[in-house]
Every structure is written in structure tokens, then in C-alpha cells.
C-alpha positions, 0 to 999 in steps of 0.5 A: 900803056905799052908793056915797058911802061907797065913794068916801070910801074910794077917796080916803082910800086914794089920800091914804093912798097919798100920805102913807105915800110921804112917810113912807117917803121920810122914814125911807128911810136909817134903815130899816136901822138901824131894823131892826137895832133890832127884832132886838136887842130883847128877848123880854120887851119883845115881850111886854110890848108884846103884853100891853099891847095887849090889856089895852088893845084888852079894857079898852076892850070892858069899857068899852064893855060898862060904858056899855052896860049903863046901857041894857041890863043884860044885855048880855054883857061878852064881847059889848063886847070882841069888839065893839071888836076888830069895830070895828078891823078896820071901821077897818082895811079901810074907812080909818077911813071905816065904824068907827062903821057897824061899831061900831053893826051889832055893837051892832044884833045885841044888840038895841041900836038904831041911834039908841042904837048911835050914842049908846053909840059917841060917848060912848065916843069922847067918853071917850077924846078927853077921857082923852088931852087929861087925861092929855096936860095932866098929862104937859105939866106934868111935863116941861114944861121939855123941851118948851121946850128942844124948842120945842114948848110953843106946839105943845102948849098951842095942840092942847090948847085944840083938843082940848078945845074938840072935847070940848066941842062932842061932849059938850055937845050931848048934856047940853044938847039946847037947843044943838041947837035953837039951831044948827038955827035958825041954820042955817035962818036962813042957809040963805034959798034952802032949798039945804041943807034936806035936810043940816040935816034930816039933821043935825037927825035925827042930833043927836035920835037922839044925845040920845036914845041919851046922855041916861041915861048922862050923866045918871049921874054916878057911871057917867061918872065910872068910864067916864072913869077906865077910859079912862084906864087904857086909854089908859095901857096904849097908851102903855107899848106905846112904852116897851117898843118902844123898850126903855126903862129905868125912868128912861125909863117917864114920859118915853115914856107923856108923849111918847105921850100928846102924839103922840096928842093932837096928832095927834088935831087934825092934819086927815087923814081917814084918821088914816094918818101923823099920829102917825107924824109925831109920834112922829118930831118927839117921839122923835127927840130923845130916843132917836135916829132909829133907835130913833124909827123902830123903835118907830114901826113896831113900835107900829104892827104891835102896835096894827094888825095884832094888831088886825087878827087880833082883829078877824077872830076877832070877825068870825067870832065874829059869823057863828057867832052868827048861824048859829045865831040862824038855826037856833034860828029 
């Protein structure tokens, strides 16, 4: 990790540091109630809450494998689960900072460029942005007399359009390599004193280096078509997580995969490099009506234990995986 990217975590950690203290002082008095919650909680929603975050973490390895493989016809679909486990554990110790280096120096072990690493990475994130927002649209139309009664509408429609319009500038880069040039011009044209000449360059090489990686897979309309609806299985799977943290009943399942979807949607637009306490506001803003303070608090944190620290452990489990294979990448040579 070059000296840039170390000061980048230094400051995502100590921003981190600061927010988890807010959040803490927040839910300080409830955490006794909070905990009390998590003991009572069933054996079964425990498991439910597990089994749903590993169809989620494996779903969006298959998914990634299933793009890959437009590319790369016999890259292994075990190769892409341990690929996204890989990527969380970059996530989890970098601070969100080297996720994508992560996800793209797995991908490098299989023969797979940078250049198309990075490609293969944005369009799989670009999938579940626009999944989110979609199941997000629906769910906000659903219950849309709630979120008035909440006074959240406005809140909601206004991340919507947000999160929509980063969709379209991730997505339409990619499909349209003439937005490319124009924006490069531009930036020339502003740039008069060549102060910035060196960023545009960059950005310039990192936009060639996306169109190339993306343009056969957008390119296949049945193949995004299938990637996108994959992701949205998957993201249904993280929000059942929810529902069974907060021990829900059946007239409660629709209501917590809608509050979820709009916890991550508009935390997604909140401005937080390290993406810590952004949902974790939401999800108290959201819950909080709904199942009381202390419900609210307890499923935050157990969604939070489910979704980072067994990610966590799959990710070590692919870490070693990846030492394993190069020793004997090694030997064979």
C-alpha cells in the first residue's frame, strides 16, 4: 500500500473513531435493554440471520463469477465466492480505502487483467447500486403512507433521484465512450494553466481502462439483464437478515426488507469515506418507530456482527485459500 493510500486509512480510521463515539453516546442508556434483546432472541432467527448472510456473501461471488465468465469462460465459480469474501476482509481492515485493490489482485491471480479487474469490479458494483435503488423504488411505494406519517418522503425521493443519477454517471461511461472524451475536453479546457494535467491524464487512463474492461458485458444484454436480477435476490437475502434480528413475525417480513432497502439506499448517498455509522443512523431513524429503541439498537448490532464479523472469518478462510494456491503455483514452477 503505497504512502497515499496509508494516509487515507489513517484519516478514515480516526473519522471512524469519531463517529462510532457519536453513535455510542446515542445508544449509551439502551444498551442494557439492547442486550437483553439479543439473549431472548431465538436459536432459529440466529439461524436464519446466518443462513441468509451467507447465501448473501455466496450469491454475490456467483454473481461475479457469472460476469467474469463473458470474459473468461473458465474462470471457476469457486474462484468468485472466495473472491468477494477476499474483498470484504480489504474492506474491513483498510476502512472501505483498498476494497477494489483487493477485489482486482484476486481477480490478477486468475489471469485477469487490471485494466479488466477494474472493469469486472465496477460493473458488479454498478449492479448492486441500481438493485438497491430498484428494490428501494418499489418497497417506497409500498408503504409509501408510512413514510408520510414518518415525515420521511421527501428524504426518500430526494436519495432516490441521488442514487440514481450515480448509477447513471457509473453506468453511462461505460456504454457511451464519447461521454469520455467530451468530459476530457472539458477538463482541458478548464485546466488553462496545465495545473491538473497529470489528474486528467490519470483519469483519462482510468476511464480507457473501464470501457475496455466493460464493453463486452454491456454489450450482452441478456447477461446484464440476468447479473441484475441475481443482485437482487441477493440483496433481498441482506435484508431478511433485519427481519430475523429483530425477531419479526410474518405481518412484520415486508415491512423490515422495506425499511432495510431504504437504510442502505439512502445511507449509500450520506458523504462518509469509511461508510462507518451512516446506516447504523438509518437504521435507528427507521426502526426506531416501528420496534422501539431497544429492538432497533439490538438488531443494529447484530446485523452489524452477522454482516462484518462473519465476513470477516470468510474472508481470512479466502486469504489462506489464496496463500495455498500460490505455494503451489510456486512448487508446480
Amino acid at each position: 500500500m503505497n504512502q497515499g493510500k496509508k494516509k487515507t486509512v489513517i484519516v478514515n480510521a480516526l473519522i471512524a473513531v469519531i463517529i462510532l463515539g457519536m453513535l455510542f453516546s446515542m445508544i449509551r442508556d439502551t444498551l442494557p435493554s439492547a442486550f437483553i434483546e439479543i439473549s431472548e432472541l431465538k436459536a432459529s432467527m440466529l439461524g436464519v440471520a446466518l443462513m441468509c448472510t451467507l447465501i448473501f456473501y455466496i450469491t454475490e461471488g456467483m454473481t461475479l463469477a457469472f460476469l467474469a465468465r463473458k470474459n473468461f469462460p473458465h474462470y471457476p465459480r469457486k474462484h468468485g465466492i472466495l473472491c468477494v469474501f477476499y474483498t470484504k476482509l480489504w474492506a474491513i481492515v483498510t476502512l472501505n480505502v483498498g476494497a477494489t485493490l483487493g477485489c482486482m489482485l484476486h481477480l490478477s491471480h486468475d489471469g485477469i487483467e487490471y485494466s479488466q479487474a477494474f472493469g469486472l469490479k465496477t460493473v458488479h458494483y454498478d449492479l448492486h447500486k441500481l438493485s438497491v435503488t430498484f428494490l428501494s423504488a418499489i418497497f417506497a411505494l409500498i408503504f409509501w403512507n408510512e413514510l408520510k406519517e414518518q415525515q420521511l418522503q421527501l428524504l426518500v425521493l430526494i436519495c432516490l433521484i441521488l442514487n440514481l443519477g450515480l448509477c447513471l454517471i457509473l453506468i453511462l461511461p461505460c456504454v457511451m465512450p464519447s461521454l469520455q472524451n467530451i468530459l476530457i475536453r472539458i477538463l482541458n479546457k478548464m485546466d488553462r494553466k496545465k495545473k491538473y494535467e497529470s489528474f486528467i491524464h490519470q483519469l483519462s487512463d482510468s476511464l480507457n481502462h473501464l470501457v475496455n474492461g466493460t464493453k463486452t458485458m454491456f454489450e450482452d444484454k441478456k447477461l446484464m439483464v440476468s447479473a441484475f436480477f441475481q443482485t437482487c435476490g441477493k440483496c433481498l437475502f441482506s435484508f431478511m437478515i433485519n427481519w430475523a434480528c429483530v425477531q419479526g413475525s410474518k405481518d412484520t417480513f415486508f415491512l423490515c426488507l422495506a425499511l432495510t432497502a431504504l437504510e442502505q439506499m439512502v445511507a449509500s448517498v450520506i458523504p462518509n469515506p469509511t461508510g462507518v455509522g451512516s446506516k447504523e443512523f438509518m437504521h435507528l431513524l427507521l426502526f426506531t418507530p416501528y420496534f422501539g429503541t431497544a429492538k432497533a439498537v439490538s438488531s443494529m448490532l447484530l446485523y452489524q456482527f452477522f454482516f462484518n464479523a462473519v465476513g470477516f472469518i470468510l474472508g481470512m478462510v479466502a486469504f489462506i485459500e489464496l496463500k495455498v494456491r500460490k505455494h503451489k503455483d510456486c512448487e508446480s514452477s
